[in-house]
C-alpha positions as CSV (number, residue, x, y, z in Angstrom):
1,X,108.5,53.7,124.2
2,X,111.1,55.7,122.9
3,X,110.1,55.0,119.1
4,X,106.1,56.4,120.1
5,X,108.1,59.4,121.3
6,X,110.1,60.2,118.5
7,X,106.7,59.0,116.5
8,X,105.1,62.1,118.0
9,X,107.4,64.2,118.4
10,X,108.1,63.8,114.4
11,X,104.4,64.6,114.0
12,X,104.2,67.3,116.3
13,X,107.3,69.0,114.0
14,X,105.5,67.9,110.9
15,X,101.9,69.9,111.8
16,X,103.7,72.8,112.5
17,X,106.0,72.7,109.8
18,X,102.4,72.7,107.9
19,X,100.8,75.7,109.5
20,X,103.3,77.5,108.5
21,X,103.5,76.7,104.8
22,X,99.7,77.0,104.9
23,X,100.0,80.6,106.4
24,X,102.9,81.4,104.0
25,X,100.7,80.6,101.4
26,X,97.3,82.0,102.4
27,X,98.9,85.5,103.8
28,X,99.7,88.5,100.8
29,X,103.5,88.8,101.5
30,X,104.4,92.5,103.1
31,X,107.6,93.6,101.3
32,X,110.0,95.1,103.5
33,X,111.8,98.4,101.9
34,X,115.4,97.6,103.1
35,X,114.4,93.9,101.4
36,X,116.5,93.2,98.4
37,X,115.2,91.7,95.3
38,X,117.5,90.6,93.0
39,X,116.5,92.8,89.4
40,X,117.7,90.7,86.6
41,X,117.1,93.5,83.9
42,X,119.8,95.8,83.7
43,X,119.2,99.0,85.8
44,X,120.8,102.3,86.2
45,X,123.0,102.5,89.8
46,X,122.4,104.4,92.2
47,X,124.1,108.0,91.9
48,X,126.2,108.5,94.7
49,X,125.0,112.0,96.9
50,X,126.7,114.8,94.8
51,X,125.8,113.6,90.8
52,X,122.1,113.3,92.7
53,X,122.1,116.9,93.9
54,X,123.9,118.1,90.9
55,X,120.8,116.3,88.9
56,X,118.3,117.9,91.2
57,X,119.9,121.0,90.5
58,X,119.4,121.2,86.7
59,X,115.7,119.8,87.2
60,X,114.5,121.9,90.1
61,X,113.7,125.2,88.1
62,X,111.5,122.8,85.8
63,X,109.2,121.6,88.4
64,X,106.4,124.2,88.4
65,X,107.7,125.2,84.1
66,X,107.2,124.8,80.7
67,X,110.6,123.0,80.4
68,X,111.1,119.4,79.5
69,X,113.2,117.3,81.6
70,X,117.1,115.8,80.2
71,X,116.8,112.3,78.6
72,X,119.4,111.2,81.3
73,X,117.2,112.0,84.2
74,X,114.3,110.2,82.2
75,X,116.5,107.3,82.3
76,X,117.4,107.2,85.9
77,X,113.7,107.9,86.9
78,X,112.5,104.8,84.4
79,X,115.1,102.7,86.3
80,X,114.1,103.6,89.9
81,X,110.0,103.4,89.0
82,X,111.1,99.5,87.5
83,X,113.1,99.0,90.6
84,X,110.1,100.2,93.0
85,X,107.9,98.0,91.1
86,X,109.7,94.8,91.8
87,X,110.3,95.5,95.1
88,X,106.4,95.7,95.3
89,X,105.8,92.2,93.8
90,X,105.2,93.5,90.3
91,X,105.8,90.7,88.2
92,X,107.7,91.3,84.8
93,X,105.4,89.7,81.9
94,X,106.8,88.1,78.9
95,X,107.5,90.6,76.0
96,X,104.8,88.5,73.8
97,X,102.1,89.4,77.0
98,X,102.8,92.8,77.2
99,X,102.4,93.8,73.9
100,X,98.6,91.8,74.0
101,X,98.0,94.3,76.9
102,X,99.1,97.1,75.0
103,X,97.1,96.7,72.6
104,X,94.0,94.9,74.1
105,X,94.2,98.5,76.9
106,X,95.7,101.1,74.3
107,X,95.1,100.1,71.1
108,X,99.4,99.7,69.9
109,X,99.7,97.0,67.5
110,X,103.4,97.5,66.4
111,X,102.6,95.1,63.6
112,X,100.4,96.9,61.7
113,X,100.6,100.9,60.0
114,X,99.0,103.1,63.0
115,X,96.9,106.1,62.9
116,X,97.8,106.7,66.8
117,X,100.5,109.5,67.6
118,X,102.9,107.2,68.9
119,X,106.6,106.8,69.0
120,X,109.5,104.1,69.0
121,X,112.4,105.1,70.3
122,X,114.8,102.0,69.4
123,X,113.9,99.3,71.5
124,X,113.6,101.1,74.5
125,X,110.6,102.4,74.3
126,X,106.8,103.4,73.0
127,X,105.9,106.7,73.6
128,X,102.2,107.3,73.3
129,X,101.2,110.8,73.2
130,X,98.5,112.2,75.2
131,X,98.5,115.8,73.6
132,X,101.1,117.9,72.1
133,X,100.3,121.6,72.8
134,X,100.0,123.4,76.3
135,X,98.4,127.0,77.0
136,X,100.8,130.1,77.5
137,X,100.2,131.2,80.9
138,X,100.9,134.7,79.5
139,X,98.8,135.4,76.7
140,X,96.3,132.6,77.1
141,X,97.1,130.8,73.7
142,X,98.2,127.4,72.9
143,X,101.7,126.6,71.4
144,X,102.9,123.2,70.4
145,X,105.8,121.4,73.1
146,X,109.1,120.9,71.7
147,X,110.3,117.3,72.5
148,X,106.8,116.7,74.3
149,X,107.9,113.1,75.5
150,X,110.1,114.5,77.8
151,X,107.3,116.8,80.0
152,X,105.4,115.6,82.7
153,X,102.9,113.6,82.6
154,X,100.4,116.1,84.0
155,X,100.9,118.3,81.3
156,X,100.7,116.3,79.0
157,X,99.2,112.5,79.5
158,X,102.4,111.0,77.8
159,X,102.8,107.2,78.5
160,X,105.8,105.3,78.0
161,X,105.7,101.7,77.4
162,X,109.8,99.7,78.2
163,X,110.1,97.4,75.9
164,X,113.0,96.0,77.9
165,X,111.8,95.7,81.6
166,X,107.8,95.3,80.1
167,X,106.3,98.1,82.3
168,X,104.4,101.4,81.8
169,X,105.8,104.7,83.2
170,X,105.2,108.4,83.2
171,X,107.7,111.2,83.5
172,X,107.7,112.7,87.0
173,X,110.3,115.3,88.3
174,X,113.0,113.9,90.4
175,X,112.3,116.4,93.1
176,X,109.1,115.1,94.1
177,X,110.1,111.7,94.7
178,X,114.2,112.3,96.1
179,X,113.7,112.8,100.0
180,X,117.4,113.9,101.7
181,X,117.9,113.1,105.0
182,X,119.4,115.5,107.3
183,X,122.8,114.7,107.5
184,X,122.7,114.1,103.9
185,X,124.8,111.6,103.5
186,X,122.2,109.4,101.5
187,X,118.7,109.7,100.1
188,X,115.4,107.5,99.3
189,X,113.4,107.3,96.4
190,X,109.7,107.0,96.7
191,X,107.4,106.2,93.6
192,X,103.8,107.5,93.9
193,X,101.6,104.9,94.5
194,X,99.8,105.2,91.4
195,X,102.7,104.0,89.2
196,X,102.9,100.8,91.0
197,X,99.0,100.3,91.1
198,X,98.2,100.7,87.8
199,X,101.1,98.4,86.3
200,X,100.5,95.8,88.7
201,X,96.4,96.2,87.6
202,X,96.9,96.2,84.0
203,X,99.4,94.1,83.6
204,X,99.4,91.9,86.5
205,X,95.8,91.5,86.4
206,X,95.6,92.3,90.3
207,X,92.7,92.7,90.9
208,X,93.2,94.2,94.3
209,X,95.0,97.5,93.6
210,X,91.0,98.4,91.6
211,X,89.5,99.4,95.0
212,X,92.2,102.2,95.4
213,X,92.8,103.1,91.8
214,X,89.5,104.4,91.4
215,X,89.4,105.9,94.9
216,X,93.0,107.7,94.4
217,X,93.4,107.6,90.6
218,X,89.8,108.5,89.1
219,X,91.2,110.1,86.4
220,X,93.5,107.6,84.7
221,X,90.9,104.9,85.5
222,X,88.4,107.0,83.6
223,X,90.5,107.3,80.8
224,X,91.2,103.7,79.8
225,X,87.4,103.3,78.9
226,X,86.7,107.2,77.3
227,X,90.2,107.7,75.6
228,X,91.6,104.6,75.0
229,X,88.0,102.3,74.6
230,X,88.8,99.8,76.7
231,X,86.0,98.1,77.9
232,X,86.5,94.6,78.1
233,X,87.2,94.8,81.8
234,X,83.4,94.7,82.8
235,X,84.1,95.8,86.9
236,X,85.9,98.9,85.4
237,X,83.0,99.7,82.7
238,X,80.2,99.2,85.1
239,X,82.2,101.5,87.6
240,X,82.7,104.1,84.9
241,X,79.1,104.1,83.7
242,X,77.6,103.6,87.0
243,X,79.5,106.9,88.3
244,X,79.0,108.8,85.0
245,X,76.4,111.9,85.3
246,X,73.7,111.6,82.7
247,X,71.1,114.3,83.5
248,X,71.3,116.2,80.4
249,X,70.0,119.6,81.4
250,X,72.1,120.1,85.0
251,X,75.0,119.7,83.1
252,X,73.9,122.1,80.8
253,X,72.8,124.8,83.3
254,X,76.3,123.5,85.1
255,X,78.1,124.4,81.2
256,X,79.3,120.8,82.1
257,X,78.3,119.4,79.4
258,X,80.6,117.2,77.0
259,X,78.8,115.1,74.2
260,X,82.3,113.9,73.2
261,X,82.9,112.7,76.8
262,X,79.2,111.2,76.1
263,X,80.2,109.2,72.9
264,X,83.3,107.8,74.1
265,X,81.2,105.7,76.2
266,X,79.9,103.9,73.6
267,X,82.5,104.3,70.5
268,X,86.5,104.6,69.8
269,X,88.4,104.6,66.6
270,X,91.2,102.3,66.8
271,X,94.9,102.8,66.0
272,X,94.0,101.3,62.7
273,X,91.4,104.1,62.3
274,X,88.7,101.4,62.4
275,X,85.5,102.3,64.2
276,X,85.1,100.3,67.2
277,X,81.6,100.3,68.6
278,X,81.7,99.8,72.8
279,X,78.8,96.5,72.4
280,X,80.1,96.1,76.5
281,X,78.5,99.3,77.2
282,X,74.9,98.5,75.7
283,X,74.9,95.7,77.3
284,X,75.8,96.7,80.6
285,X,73.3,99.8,80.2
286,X,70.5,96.9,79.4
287,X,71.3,95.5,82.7
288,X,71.8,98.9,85.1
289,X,68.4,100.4,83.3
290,X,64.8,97.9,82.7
291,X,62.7,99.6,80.8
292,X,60.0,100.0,84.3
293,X,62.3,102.1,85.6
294,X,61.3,105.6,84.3
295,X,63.5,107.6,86.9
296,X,67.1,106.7,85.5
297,X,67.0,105.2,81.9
298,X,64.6,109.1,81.2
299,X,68.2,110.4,81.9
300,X,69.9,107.8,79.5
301,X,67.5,108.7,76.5
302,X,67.7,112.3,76.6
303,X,70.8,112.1,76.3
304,X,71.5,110.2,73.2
305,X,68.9,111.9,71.7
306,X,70.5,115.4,72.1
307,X,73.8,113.4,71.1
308,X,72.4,112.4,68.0
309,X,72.0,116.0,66.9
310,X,75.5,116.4,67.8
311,X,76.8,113.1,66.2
312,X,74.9,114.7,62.6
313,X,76.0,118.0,62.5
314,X,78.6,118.6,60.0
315,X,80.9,120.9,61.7
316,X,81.4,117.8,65.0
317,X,84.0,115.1,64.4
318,X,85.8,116.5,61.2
319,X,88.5,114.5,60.3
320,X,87.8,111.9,62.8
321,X,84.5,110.4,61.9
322,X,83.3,109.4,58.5
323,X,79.5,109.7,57.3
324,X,79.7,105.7,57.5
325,X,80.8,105.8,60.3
326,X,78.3,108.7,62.1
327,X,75.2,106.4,60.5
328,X,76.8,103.3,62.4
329,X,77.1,104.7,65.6
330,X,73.4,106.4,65.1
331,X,72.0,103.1,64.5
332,X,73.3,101.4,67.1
333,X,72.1,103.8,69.8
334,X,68.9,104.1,68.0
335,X,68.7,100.6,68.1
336,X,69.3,100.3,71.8
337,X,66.9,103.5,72.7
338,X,64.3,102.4,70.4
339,X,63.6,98.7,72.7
340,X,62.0,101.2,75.1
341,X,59.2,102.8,72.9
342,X,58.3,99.1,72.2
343,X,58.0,97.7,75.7
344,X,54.6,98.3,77.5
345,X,56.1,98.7,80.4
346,X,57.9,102.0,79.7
347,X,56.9,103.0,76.4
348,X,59.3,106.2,75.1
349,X,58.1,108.5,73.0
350,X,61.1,110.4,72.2
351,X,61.0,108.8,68.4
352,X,64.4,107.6,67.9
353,X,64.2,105.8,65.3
354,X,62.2,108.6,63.6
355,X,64.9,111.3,64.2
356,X,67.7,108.8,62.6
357,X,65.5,108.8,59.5
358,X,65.6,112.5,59.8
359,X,69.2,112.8,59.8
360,X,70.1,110.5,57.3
361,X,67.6,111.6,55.4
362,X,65.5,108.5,54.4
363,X,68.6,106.6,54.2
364,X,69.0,108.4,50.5
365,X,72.6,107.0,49.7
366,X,71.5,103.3,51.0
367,X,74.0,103.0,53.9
368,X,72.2,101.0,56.1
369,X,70.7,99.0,53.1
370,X,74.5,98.3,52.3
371,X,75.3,97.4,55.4
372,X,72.2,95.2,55.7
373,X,71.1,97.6,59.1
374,X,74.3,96.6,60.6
375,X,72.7,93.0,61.2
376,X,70.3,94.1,64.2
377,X,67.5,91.8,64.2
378,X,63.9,94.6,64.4
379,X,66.1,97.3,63.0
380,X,64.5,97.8,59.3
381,X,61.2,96.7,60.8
382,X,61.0,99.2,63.4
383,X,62.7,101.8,60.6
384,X,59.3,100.9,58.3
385,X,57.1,101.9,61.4
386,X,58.8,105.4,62.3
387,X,57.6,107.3,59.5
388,X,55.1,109.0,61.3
389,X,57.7,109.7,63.8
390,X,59.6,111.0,61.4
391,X,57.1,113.6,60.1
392,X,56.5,114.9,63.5
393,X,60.1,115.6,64.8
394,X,60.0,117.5,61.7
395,X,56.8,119.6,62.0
396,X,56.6,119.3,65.8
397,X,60.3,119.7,66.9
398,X,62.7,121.2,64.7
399,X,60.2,123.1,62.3
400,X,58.4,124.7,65.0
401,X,56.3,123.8,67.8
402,X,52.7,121.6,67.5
403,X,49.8,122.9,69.3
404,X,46.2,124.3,68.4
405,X,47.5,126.0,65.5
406,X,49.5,123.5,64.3
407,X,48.2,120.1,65.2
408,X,50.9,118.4,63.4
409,X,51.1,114.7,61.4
410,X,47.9,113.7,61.1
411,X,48.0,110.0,62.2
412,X,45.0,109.1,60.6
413,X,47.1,109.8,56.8
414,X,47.1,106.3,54.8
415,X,50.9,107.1,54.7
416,X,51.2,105.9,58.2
417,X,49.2,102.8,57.9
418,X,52.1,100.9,59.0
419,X,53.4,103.6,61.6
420,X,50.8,102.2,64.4
């Protein structure tokens, strides 16, 4: 009797002793504050209360001014912002992991000559440079920002990669994150939320922080796919496509209108100065817009046909884009816009393929022929058929307007025997 007792009684133990794993397990862990984590990497101490007020101090008229913060306070505020992380389960990635994300996200390949603005400050870390000018609040102009890696990130978009703790951080002032207590005898340090978000997103892959990264942090999340080209995260792309305005002429009567905001969706130089096409972003747009939907891919089409007369204008993308490299990205969204004109449920008529041989001119220096029409599979067929196309954005668009008086083409021309 008394070995069925202990029997159950062993059991009994056992099943809870289970339940409680199995809710360990199952249940995100809530880190306590006052919790201590034991940081492995070497860290900065805390500053006892008068070297923090004395810091403060020096970095309290900077706050709201053109005036770069002191490398020492950088390096107390990259300590605390690695410290925060941990103690909100960031996991540290091997060095040989973080540089893949860096430049998988941001394009840094410090193995290889870069084109990139970018820094390397020992082996501490990579500065990558958002810009390097701000606006004189007095007379309205622009001048260039001494030591720009030491501003804040709002003025200037820095981002610093630690090579030795494997985490990305952005200059904030001390002031804004220090909270004193009344009887002063201590303080706290509280990182904004975004810095621990986007770390633990990017290179924790969790996937949970998304919902409130693009709900608090719209910007930053906008920016991996339109300044950096990152779109091999396909939730973030579809986000940033699906919540990206594309009627043409309200942005235009709204003077919001920004083609270059327009192209980054689809293309991005690399650090390399390679031009990297976005294939991610057709793709998705084939899936968010069939071609008997007239209502939203209309929208999508005027648009890259007004872009294409920005892409070939001469004066647009100096120093940035080739002529190669404007023919390739024309192609490719001719390509993509061109499906439409040959499906019977939508058919387009905006002539895309007609305008491209407009603006490269027949093809005269043999680009595409070089390039073998960047391997897409109706590309020089449909190019052969948009002669007539051609001829009337020429007569009918940008020579003047087609009407009684000028009936335009005449389709019925032997030239355009393959054009229909």
């Amino acid at each position: 009797m008394k070995k069925i007792l202990l029997l159950q009684f062993y059991l009994f133990f056992l099943i809870l002793s289970c339940q409680g794993k199995m809710r360990i397990e199952n249940e995100p862990h809530q880190v306590n504050e006052e919790e201590k984590i034991e940081i492995k990497k070497d860290t900065m101490k805390d500053l006892d209360i008068k070297s923090m007020k004395e810091m403060l101090d020096k970095e309290y008229d900077n706050i709201d001014a053109d005036t770069p913060s002191e490398e020492t306070c950088i390096k107390w505020l990259n300590s605390e912002i690695y410290k925060s992380l941990l103690k909100n389960g960031y996991k540290t990635p091997s060095l040989e992991d973080f540089q893949l994300k860096m430049q998988t996200i941001f394009g840094i390949n410090l193995k290889i000559k870069q084109r990139c603005k970018w820094d390397k400050k020992d082996n501490e870390y990579i500065t990558l440079y958002g810009k390097t000018f701000i606006e004189d609040k007095k007379s309205g102009s622009y001048k260039n920002i001494p030591r720009p890696e030491f501003y804040e990130f709002n003025y200037t978009g820095n981002i610093f990669f630690m090579l030795d703790n494997h985490f990305m951080s952005f200059i904030i002032f001390p002031v804004r994150i220090v909270d004193f207590p009344l009887d002063s005898t201590s303080y706290k340090v509280k990182i904004p939320q975004e810095m621990i978000s986007r770390n633990k997103y990017l290179f924790n892959d969790d996937k949970s922080q998304f919902s409130w990264l693009i709900n608090n942090d719209e910007n930053f999340m906008r920016s991996l796919v339109t300044t950096y080209g990152y779109t091999e995260d396909k939730k973030l792309l579809e986000w940033v496509l699906e919540n990206t305005n594309l009627d043409f002429y309200k942005l235009k009567n709204e003077n919001n209108l920004d083609f270059n905001e327009f192209g980054s969706l689809f293309w991005s130089k690399s650090c390399d100065g390679k031009l990297k096409l976005h294939s991610n972003t057709f793709k998705i747009y084939q899936e968010l817009y069939k071609p008997n939907d007239n209502s939203t891919i209309r929208f999508l089409l005027d648009d890259i046909k007004e872009y294409l007369q920005y892409l070939f204008d001469e004066n647009n993308y100096r120093g940035i884009l080739t002529e190669d490299d404007k023919i390739e990205i024309g192609a490719n969204l001719v390509y993509f816009a061109e499906q439409y004109k040959y499906n019977s449920d939508f058919k387009d008529s905006e002539r895309m393929m007609g305008r491209l041989r407009y603006f490269i001119i027949d093809d005269l220096k043999g680009i595409l022929k070089k390039n073998n029409y960047y391997n897409l599979p109706k590309f020089k067929e449909w190019w052969n058929k948009a002669l007539y196309d051609k001829d009337f954005v020429i007569e009918c668009e940008y020579g003047g307007i087609c009407g009684r008086d000028n009936p335009g083409p005449d389709p019925t021309d032997p030239k355009y025997k393959n054009s229909f």
